[in-house]
C-alpha positions as MATLAB code, in Angstrom:
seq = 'XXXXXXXXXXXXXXXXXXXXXXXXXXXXXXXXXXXXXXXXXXXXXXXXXXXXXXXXXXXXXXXXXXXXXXXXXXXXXXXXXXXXXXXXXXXXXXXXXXXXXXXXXXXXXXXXXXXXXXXXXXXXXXXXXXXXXXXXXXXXXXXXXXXXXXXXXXXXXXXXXXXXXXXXXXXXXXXXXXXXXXXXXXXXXXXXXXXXXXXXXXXXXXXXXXXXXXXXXXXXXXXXXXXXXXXXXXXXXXXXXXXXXXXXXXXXXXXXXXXXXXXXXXXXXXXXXXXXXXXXXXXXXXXXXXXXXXXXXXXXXXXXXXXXXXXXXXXXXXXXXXXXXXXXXXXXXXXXXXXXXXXXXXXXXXXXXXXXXXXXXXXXXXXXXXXXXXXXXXXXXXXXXXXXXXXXXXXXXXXXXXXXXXXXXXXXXXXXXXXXXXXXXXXXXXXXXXXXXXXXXXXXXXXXXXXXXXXXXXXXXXXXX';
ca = [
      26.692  -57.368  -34.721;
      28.385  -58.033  -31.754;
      26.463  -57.613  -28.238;
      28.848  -54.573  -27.084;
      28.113  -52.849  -30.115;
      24.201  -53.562  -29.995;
      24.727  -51.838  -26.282;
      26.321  -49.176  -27.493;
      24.029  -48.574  -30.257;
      21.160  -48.733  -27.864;
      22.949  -46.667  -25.434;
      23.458  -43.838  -28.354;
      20.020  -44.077  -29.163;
      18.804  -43.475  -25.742;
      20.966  -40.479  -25.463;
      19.822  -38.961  -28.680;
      16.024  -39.379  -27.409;
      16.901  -38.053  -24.313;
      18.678  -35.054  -25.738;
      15.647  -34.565  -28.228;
      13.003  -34.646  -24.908;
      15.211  -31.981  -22.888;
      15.727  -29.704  -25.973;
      11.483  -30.081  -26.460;
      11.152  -28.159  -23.190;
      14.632  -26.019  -23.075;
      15.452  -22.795  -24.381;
      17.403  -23.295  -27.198;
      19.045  -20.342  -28.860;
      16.476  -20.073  -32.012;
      13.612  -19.963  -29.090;
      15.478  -17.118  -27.261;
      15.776  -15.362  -30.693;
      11.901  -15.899  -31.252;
      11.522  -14.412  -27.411;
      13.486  -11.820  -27.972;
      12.051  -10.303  -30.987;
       9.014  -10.554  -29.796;
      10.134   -7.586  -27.219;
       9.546   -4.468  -29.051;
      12.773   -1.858  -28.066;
      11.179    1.286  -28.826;
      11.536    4.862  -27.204;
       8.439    3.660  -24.862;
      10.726    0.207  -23.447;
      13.305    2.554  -23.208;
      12.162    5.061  -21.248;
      10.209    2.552  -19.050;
      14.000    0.425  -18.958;
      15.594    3.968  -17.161;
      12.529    4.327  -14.975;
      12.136    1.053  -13.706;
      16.284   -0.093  -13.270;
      16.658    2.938  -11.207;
      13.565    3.550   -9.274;
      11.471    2.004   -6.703;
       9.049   -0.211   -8.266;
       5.946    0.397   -5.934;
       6.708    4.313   -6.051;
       6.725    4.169   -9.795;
       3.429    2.491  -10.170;
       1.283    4.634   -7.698;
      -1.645    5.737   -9.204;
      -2.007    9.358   -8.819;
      -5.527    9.448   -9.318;
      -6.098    7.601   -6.363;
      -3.534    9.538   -3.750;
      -6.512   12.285   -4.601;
      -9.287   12.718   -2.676;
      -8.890   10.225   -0.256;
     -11.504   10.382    2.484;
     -11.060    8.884    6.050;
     -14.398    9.779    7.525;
     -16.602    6.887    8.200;
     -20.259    6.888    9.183;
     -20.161    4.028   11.773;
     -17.277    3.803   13.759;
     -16.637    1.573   17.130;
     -15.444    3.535   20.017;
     -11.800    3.067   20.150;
      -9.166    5.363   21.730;
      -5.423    4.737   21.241;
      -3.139    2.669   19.158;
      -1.109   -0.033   20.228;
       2.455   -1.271   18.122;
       3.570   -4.665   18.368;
       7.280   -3.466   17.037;
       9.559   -5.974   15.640;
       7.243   -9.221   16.474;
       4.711  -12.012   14.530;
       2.139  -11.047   16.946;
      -0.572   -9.094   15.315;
      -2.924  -11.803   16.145;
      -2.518  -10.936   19.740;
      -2.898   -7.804   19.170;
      -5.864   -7.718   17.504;
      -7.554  -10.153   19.659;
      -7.019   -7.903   22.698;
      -7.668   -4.676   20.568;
     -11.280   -6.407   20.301;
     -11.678   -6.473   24.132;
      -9.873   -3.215   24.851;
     -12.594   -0.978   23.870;
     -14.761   -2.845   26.255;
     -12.478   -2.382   29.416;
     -11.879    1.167   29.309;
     -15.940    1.708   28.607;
     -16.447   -0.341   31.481;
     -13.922    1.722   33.856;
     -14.555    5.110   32.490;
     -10.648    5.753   31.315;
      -9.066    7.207   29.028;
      -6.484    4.218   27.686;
      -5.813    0.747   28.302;
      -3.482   -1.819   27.131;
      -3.591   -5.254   28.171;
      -0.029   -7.483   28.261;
       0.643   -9.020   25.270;
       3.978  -10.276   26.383;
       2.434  -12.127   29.571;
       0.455  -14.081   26.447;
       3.180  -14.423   24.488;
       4.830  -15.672   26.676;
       2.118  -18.611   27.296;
       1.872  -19.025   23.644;
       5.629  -19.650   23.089;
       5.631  -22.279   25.974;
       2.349  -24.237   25.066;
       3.469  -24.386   21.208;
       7.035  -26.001   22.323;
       4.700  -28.521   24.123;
       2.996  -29.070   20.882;
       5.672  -29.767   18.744;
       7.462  -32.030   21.249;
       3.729  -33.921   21.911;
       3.388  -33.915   17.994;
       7.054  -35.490   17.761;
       6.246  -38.659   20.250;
       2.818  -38.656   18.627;
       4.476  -39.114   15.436;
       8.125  -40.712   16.644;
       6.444  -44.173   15.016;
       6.887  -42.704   11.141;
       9.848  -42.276    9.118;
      11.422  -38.702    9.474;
      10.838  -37.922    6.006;
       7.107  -38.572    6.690;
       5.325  -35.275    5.641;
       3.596  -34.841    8.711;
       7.373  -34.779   10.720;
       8.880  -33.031    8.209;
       6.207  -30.871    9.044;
       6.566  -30.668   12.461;
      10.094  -29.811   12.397;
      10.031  -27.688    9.809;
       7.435  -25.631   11.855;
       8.469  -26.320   14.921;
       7.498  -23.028   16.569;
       6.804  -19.289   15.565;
       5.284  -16.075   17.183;
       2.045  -15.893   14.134;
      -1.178  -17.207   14.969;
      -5.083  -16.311   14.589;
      -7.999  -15.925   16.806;
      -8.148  -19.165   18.204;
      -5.165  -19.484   20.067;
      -5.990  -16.334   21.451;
      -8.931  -17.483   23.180;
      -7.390  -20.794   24.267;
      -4.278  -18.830   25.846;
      -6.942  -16.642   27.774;
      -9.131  -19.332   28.961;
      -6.284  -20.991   30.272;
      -3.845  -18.678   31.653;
      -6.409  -15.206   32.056;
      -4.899  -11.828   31.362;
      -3.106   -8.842   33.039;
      -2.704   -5.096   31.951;
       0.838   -4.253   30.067;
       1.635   -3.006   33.641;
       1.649   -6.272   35.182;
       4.152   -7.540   32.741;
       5.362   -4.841   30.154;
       7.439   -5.329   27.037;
      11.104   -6.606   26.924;
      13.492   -6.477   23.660;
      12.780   -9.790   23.263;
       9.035   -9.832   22.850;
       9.058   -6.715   20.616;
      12.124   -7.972   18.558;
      11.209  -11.942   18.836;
      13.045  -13.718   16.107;
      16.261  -14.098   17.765;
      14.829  -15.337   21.156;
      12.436  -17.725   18.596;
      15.240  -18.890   16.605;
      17.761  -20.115   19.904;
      14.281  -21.897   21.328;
      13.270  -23.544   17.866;
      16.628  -24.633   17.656;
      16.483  -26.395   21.023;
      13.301  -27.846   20.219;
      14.832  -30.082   17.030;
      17.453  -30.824   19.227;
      14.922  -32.481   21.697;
      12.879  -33.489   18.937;
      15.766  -35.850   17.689;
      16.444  -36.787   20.995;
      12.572  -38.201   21.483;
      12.535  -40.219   18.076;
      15.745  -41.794   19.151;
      14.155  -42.598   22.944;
      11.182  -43.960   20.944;
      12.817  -45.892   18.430;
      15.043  -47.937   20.974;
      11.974  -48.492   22.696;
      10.945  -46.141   25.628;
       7.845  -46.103   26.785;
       5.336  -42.845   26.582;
       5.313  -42.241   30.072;
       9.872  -42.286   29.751;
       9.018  -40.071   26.897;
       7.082  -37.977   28.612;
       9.004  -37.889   31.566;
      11.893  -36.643   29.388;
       9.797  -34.132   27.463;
       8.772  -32.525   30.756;
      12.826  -31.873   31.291;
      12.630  -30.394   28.406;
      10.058  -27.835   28.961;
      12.070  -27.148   32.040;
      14.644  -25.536   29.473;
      12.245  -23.962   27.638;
      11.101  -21.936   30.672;
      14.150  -20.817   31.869;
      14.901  -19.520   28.430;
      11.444  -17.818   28.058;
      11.819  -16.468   31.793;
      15.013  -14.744   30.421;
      14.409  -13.290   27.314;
      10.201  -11.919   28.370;
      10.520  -11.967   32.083;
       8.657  -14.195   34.360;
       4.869  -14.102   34.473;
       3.271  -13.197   37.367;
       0.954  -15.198   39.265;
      -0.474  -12.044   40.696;
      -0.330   -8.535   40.781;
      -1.692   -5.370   42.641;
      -3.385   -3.153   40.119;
      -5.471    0.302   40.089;
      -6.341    2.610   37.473;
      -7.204    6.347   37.488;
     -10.342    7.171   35.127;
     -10.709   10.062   32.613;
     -11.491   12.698   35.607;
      -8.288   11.712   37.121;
     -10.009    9.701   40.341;
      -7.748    6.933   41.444;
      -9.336    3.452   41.936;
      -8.587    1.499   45.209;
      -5.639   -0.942   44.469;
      -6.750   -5.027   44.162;
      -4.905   -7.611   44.410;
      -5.784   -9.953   41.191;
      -4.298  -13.312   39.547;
      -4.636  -13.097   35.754;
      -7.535  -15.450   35.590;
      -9.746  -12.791   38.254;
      -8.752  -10.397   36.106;
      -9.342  -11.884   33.168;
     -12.892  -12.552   34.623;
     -13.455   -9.255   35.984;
     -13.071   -6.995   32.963;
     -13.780   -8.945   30.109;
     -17.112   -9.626   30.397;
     -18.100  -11.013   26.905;
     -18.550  -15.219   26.089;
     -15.246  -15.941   24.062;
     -17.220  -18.839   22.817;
     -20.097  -16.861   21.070;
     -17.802  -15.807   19.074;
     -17.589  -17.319   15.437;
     -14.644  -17.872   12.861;
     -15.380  -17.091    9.173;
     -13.525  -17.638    6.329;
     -14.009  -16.221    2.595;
     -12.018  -19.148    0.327;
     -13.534  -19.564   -3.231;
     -11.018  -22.329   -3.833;
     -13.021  -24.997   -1.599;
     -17.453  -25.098   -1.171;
     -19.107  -22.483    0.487;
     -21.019  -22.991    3.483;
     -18.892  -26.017    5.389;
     -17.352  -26.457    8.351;
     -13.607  -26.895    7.829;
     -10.611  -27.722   10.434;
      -6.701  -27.108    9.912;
      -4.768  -29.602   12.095;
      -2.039  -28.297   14.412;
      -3.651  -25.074   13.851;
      -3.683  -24.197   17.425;
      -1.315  -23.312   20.228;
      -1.535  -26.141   22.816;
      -1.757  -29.981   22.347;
      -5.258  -29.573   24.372;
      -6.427  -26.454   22.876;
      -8.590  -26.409   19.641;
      -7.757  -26.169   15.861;
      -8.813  -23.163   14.065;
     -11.820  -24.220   13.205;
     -13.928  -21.932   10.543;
     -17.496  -21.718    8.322;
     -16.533  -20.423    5.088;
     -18.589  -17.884    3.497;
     -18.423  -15.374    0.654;
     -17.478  -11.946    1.492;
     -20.507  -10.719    0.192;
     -22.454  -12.635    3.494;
     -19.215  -12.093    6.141;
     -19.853   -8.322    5.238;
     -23.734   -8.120    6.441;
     -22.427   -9.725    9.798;
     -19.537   -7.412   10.204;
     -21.770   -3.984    9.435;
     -24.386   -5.310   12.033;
     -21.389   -5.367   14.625;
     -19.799   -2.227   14.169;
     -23.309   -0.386   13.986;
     -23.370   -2.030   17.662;
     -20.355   -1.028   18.943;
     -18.573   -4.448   18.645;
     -14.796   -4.452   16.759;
     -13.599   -7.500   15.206;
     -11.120   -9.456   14.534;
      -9.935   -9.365   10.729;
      -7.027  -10.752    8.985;
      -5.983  -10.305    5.248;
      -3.215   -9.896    2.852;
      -2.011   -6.600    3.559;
       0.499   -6.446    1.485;
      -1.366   -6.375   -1.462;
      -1.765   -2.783   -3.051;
      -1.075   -1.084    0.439;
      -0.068    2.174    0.417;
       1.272    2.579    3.482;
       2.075    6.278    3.451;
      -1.241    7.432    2.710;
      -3.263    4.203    5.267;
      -5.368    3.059    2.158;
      -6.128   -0.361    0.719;
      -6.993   -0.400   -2.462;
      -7.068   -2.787   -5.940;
      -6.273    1.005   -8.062;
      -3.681    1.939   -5.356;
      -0.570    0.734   -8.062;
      -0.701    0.033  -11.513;
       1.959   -2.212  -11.953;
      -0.120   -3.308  -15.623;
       0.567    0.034  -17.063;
       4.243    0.239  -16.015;
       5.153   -2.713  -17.470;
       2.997   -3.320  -20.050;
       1.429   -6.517  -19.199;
      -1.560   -7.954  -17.868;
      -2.275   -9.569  -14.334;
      -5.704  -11.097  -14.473;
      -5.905  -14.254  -11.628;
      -9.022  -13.761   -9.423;
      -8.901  -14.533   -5.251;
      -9.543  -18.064   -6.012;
      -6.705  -18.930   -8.571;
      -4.459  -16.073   -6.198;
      -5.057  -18.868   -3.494;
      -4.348  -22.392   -5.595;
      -1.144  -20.796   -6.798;
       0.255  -18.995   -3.255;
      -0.057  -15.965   -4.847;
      -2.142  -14.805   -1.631;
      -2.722  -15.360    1.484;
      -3.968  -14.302    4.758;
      -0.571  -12.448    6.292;
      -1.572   -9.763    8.854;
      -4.028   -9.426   12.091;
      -6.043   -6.028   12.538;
      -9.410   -4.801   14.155;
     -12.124   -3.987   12.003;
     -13.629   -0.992   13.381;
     -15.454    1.109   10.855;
     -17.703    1.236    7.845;
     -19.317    3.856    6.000;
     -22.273    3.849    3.237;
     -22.984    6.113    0.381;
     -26.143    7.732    0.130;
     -28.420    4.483   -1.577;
     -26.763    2.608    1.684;
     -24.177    0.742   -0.051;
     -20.690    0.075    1.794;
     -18.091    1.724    0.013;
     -15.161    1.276    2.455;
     -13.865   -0.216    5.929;
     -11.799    0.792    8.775;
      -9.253   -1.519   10.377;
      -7.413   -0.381   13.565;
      -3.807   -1.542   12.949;
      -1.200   -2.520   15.334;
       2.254   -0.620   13.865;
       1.882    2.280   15.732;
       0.617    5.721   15.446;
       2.760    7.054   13.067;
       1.910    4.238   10.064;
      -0.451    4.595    7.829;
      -3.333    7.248    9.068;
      -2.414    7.911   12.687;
      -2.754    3.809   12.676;
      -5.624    3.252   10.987;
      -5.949    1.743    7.032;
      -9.159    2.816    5.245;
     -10.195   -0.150    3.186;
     -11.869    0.089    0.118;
     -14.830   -2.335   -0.414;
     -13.748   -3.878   -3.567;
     -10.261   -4.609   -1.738;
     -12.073   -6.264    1.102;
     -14.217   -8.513   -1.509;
     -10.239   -9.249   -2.984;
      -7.960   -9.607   -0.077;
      -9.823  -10.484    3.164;
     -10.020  -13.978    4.415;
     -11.182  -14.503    8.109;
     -13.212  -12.377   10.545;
     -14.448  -13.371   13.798;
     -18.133  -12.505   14.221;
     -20.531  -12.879   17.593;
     -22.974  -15.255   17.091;
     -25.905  -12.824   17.708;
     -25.447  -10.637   14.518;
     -25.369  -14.143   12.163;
     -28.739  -15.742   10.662;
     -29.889  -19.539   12.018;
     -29.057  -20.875    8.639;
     -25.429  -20.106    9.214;
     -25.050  -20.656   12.698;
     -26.426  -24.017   11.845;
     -23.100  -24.530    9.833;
     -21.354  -25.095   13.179;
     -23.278  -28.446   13.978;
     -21.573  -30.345   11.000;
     -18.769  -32.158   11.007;
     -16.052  -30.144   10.229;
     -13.889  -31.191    6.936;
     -10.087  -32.100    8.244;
      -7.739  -30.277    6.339;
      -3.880  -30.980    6.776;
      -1.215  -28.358    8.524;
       0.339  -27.783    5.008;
      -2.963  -26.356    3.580;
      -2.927  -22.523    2.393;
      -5.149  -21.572    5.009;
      -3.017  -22.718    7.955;
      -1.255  -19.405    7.103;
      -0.716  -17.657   10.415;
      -1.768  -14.315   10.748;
       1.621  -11.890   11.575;
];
């Protein structure tokens, strides 16, 4: 045999193998005959085949046994008037962080409503998270780009979602003003367009700071260059939100229409004046059965600003994150809450609930995963920001169901507000942010460890929106 045709022979041989391997693991026609026999075309798959090809989905599988009945009376409730809407924008976060302190300024002033600026934040946000991505890029400007923490970066190189910490690093840094000082612009309520021309100047100067780096500048050249950059960013910002101001004249009239004398305040005396509460007695639970219970964990990059803090979090089960939560709105105190909303929402009627659709009995199949194996396969998530405001008992004293104070306007859901079942909080909640005086030692105690590093691609980086 000569040595071309031992090649070829071997060559052959490795094809055949190969083509056995990839036929193991394809669908070869005698599978798809198994597959589809197994589907059983009767009048029922019929009639479900009409329904379902020419029908909303969701609609279909509403439960109409739950749409009866529904009750949203609660027996605890915070002391909340209005309802804000944070339009075409990622910022729920925002919102629901200031929905938390809201209630607490227009007690304190004896008014009827009050809205702080969320677009004087957002603003702040939007600039301190460009400086984090170009900080993170010279940080990082010594790796390869494919390097998963720059692919990272880039690939996240800004957005408007976020969760409670950034919230309190913006305020701590740059105060607060009332929506009068700096109201809305189409740009902060409608934010991906603005987002998109910024993120796209931010890989441009990205690129443009690995190639400084890699021909050997300096930091301080880098940073020099970086600060030019920001430059851009502002002007950009400035014209799309509006300028923020460095202070403002401000008065208010309260509920029996007696006008206050005007002040003249900068947003960190304001910020001082009227929200009276330690941002940093506040504490940030998690409930994620896919990683130990009572630890300390930390998401890198999880924050807003290269100096600001990564969300840092205790996670607990929902059964011991609810105790803390009742003991706060039986006080008065709203919350910040984030879940996956999405899940069995029915938006119409302002309900979350597990029996809300019954997507099993439409198509005849069975969806069994529990929150932990939802989580490990991205089935779920935390995706949306709200104020937990209410609770209410049944007669033994058992919580049946939650309020949340949303932020999509009056007219969603139930003039704003979802009523939560309990069973869907145990399901779909993930992080509340609790004040340290309703939790037990033992927990609190939680916060001296040393908090467990997890990575920016983790599931639980998942900003709120």
């Amino acid at each position: 045999m000569t040595y071309k045709t031992t090649i070829f022979l071997l060559i052959l041989t490795f094809m055949v193998q190969l083509g056995k391997a990839q036929e193991k693991g394809a669908i070869t026609p005698d599978k798809l005959s198994k597959i589809r026999q197994s589907v059983e075309r009767d009048g029922d798959f019929k009639a479900r085949q009409n329904a379902i090809s020419n029908n909303s989905i969701k609609s279909l599988s509403l439960n109409r046994d739950n749409v009866k009945n529904i009750d949203h009376e609660f027996a605890y409730k915070v002391d909340v008037k209005g309802i804000t809407d944070q339009k075409s924008s990622g910022r729920c976060w925002m919102f629901t962080g200031l929905n938390v302190f809201r209630p607490k300024v227009i007690s304190q002033l004896g008014i009827s409503s009050f809205e702080f600026s969320t677009n004087y934040l957002y603003f702040w946000d939007q600039f301190e998270k460009s400086n984090l991505f170009l900080e993170g890029i010279i940080s990082t400007s010594d790796q390869p780009l494919d390097d998963r923490t720059v692919k990272w970066l880039f690939r996240n190189a800004i957005g408007d979602g976020g969760v409670w910490n950034l919230l309190v690093d913006l305020v701590e840094k740059y105060g607060m003003v009332p929506k009068d000082a700096m109201p809305e612009t189409y740009n902060s309520e409608k934010t991906s367009y603005l987002q998109q021309m910024v993120r796209r100047k931010l890989r441009e100067d990205g690129i443009v700071l690995r190639e400084m780096a890699a021909k050997g500048a300096k930091y301080q050249e880098l940073e020099n260059k970086k600060l030019e950059m920001l430059g851009d960013i502002y002007k950009m910002l400035a014209l799309g939100l509006g300028e923020p101001p460095q202070e403002f004249n401000w008065r208010y009239k309260d509920k029996d229409g007696k006008l206050s004398e005007e002040k003249t305040y900068t947003p960190m005396s304001f910020y001082k004046e009227f929200v009276t509460v330690d941002l940093n007695d506040y504490v940030l639970l998690m409930d994620d059965p896919s990683r130990e219970y009572n630890k300390l964990y930390e998401i890198e990059y999880d924050r807003n600003m290269w100096d600001g803090r990564n969300w840092k979090f205790i996670n607990l089960p929902s059964s011991q994150i609810k105790e803390y939560a009742k003991k706060s709105i039986m006080d008065n105190e709203a919350m910040y809450f984030s879940c996956d909303v999405g899940k069995q929402l029915n938006k119409d009627e302002g309900t979350l609930d597990i029996h809300n659709y019954d997507y099993e009995s439409l198509f005849d199949v069975k969806f069994g995963m529990d929150k932990k194996q939802r989580i490990q396969t991205s089935e779920s998530g935390s995706s949306h920001g709200m104020a937990l405001v209410g609770v209410d008992v049944d007669a033994s004293g058992k919580i049946t169901k939650w309020l949340l104070e949303n932020s999509w306007g009056a007219s969603s859901g139930h003039n704003g507000y979802l009523t939560m079942t309990d069973e869907w909080f145990d399901n779909y909640m993930f992080r509340v942010v609790v004040l340290k005086k309703y939790m037990d030692e033992k927990t609190l105690k939680i916060l001296d460890q040393k908090p467990i590093m997890l990575p920016p691609w983790d599931p639980m980086f998942t900003p709120d929106n």
